[in-house]
N, C-alpha and C positions, 0 to 999 in steps of 0.2 A: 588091080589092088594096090601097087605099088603108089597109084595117082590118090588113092585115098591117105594113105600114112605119109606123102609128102604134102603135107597143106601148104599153100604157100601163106607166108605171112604178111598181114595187113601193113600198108609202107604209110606210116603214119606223116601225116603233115606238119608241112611248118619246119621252123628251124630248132634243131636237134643241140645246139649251142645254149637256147633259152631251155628246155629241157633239163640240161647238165645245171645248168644255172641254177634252177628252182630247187633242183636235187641237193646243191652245195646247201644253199641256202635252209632248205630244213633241215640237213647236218646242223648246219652251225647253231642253230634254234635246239637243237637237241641239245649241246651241249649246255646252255642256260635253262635258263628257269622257265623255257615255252613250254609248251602243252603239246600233244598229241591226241589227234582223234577229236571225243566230242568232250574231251574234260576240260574244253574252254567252259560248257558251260556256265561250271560250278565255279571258273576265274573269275569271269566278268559276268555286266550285268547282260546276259542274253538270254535267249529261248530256244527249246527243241521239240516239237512234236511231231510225234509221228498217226499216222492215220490209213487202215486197212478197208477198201472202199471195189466191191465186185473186181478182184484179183488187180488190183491196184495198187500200191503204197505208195502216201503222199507223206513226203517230208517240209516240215516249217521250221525255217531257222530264221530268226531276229539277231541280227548281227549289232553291237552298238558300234558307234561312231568311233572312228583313232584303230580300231581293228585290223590288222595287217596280219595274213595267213596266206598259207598255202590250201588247195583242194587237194582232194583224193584223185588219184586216176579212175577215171570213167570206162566202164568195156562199155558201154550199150548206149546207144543215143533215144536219147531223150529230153519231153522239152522244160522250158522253165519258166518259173514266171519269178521276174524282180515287182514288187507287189507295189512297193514304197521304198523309197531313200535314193543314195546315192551312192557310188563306187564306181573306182578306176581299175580295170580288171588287166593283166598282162597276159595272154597265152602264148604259143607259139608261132600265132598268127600276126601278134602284137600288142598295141597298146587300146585299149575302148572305155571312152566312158558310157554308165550306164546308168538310167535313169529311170524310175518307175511311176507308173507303170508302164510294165512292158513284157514280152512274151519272148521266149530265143527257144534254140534246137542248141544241144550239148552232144557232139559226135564223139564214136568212140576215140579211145586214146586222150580226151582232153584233160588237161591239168591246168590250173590256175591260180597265178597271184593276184592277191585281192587286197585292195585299202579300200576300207570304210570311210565314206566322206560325211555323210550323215547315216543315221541309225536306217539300216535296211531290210525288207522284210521280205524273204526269199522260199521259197515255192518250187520241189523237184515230183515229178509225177515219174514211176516206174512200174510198167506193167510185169508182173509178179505170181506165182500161184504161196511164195513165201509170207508166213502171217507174224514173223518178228524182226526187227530193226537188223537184230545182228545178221539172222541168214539172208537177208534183203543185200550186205553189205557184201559177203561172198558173192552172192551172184552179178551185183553188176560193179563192182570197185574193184580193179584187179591191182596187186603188191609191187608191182613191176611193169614197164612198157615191154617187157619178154612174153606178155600174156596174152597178146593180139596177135591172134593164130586163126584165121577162117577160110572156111571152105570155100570154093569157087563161084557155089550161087547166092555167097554174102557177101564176099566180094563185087560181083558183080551189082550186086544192089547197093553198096555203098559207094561203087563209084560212077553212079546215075545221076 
């Protein structure tokens, strides 16, 4: 019993410097006149749709050009499509450019800086029995890298 209420937790990748980094950095956005969340939309010229498809939800974000942002922390891996455009993404991995079209895997724990090079048209698929945006966001965006907590045979799959 004791082996169940001690989960060990998930030892996330990459360097925990760029991490601190990204974290200052939407500090300091907070304090200005940045945005949080999705009320970029209503800032600039972009798009947001969401899409409920046999326990599915598909997110569509159009990003414009000049856009520089942080992502959300990810719990759950899953994959993505860059549909169209261009951007230089920073993780804790490093530095990628990324060009569309193209397809990727977003593992958990990842967070990303992002500069728009051209207008981009981005693509998240999350397997779901959740049928609104917001509980969609509980379930796989966790507040904190403190939230990557898994069992033994998740762990073991994720590091396969």
């Amino acid at each position: 019993m004791a082996e169940i209420a001690e989960r060990p937790k998930y030892s996330l990748r990459g360097k925990p410097e760029v991490r601190e980094a990204m974290s200052q950095l939407e500090n300091h956005w907070e304090q200005g006149e940045h945005v949080k969340g999705d009320a970029w939309v209503k800032k600039v010229n972009g798009g947001l749709e969401h899409q409920f498809i046999n326990g599915l939800y598909v997110r569509m974000v159009r990003l414009p050009a000049g856009m520089c942002f942080t992502t959300k922390i990810h719990k759950k891996e899953h994959p993505f499509f860059l549909m169209s455009g261009k951007c230089r993404v920073l993780t804790e991995e490093g530095v990628v450019d990324m060009v569309g079209p193209m397809m990727g895997v977003t593992p958990p724990g990842t967070k990303r800086l992002m500069y728009i090079e051209e207008e981009v048209v981005w693509y998240t698929v999350h397997r779901t029995d959740k049928t609104n945006p917001q509980d969609v966001e509980e379930e796989v965006i966790a507040k904190n890298f403190d939230e990557f907590e898994f069992s033994q045979e998740q762990l073991l799959k994720i590091q396969e």
